[in-house]
N, C-alpha and C positions, 0 to 999 in steps of 0.2 A: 420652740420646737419641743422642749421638755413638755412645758404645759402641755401643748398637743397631745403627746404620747401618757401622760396621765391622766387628760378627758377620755382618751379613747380605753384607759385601764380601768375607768372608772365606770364609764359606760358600760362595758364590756361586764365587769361585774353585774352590775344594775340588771345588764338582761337577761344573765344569766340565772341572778338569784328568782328572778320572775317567773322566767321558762323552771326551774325548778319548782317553785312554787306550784305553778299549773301542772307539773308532771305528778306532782305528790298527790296533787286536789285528784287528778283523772285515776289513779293508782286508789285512792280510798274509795272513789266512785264504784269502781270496778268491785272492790272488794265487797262493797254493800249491795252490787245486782243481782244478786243470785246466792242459790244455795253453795256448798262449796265443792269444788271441783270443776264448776262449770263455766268459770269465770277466767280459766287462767290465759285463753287466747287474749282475751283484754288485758291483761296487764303487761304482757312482752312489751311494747310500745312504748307504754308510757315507763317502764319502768328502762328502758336502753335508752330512753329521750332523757331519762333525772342520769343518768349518769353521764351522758354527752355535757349534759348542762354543767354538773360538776367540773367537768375537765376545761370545758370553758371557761368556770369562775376561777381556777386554778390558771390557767393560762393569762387571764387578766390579771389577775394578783401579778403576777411575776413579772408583767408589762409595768405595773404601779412600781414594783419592789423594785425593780432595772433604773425607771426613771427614777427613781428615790434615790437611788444611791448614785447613780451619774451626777444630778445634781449636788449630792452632799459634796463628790471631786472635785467638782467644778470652785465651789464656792472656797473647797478648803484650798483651792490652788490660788484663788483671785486672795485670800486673807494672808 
């Protein structure tokens, strides 16, 4: 069950850091379309999507960090 919940923390990262990634890629896109000022409806989106994402990869982290330390109890209980 641990493993489980540390695939699923791991995973969870993984797709976070990706959806990140593409939000950053679409946020430089945006920057480079136009003169300035004219660009800023494009970027709301992606820039509220790289933050969603953060709080995702933070929310995985903590699923990993939980299973990590249950498991370290566990084992210090079985020793």
């Amino acid at each position: 069950m641990i493993n489980n919940l540390l695939d699923i923390g791991i995973q969870g990262i993984q797709q976070g850091m990706q959806g990140a990634e593409s939000a950053a890629r679409r946020i430089a896109r945006a920057g480079a379309d136009g003169p300035e000022g004219t660009n800023t409806g494009n970027l709301l989106e992606p820039i509220v999507d790289l933050k969603l994402y953060e709080r995702s990869v933070q929310a995985s982290a903590q699923i990993v960090r939980t299973a990590d330390e249950t498991l370290g109890t566990l084992l210090d209980l079985k020793a």
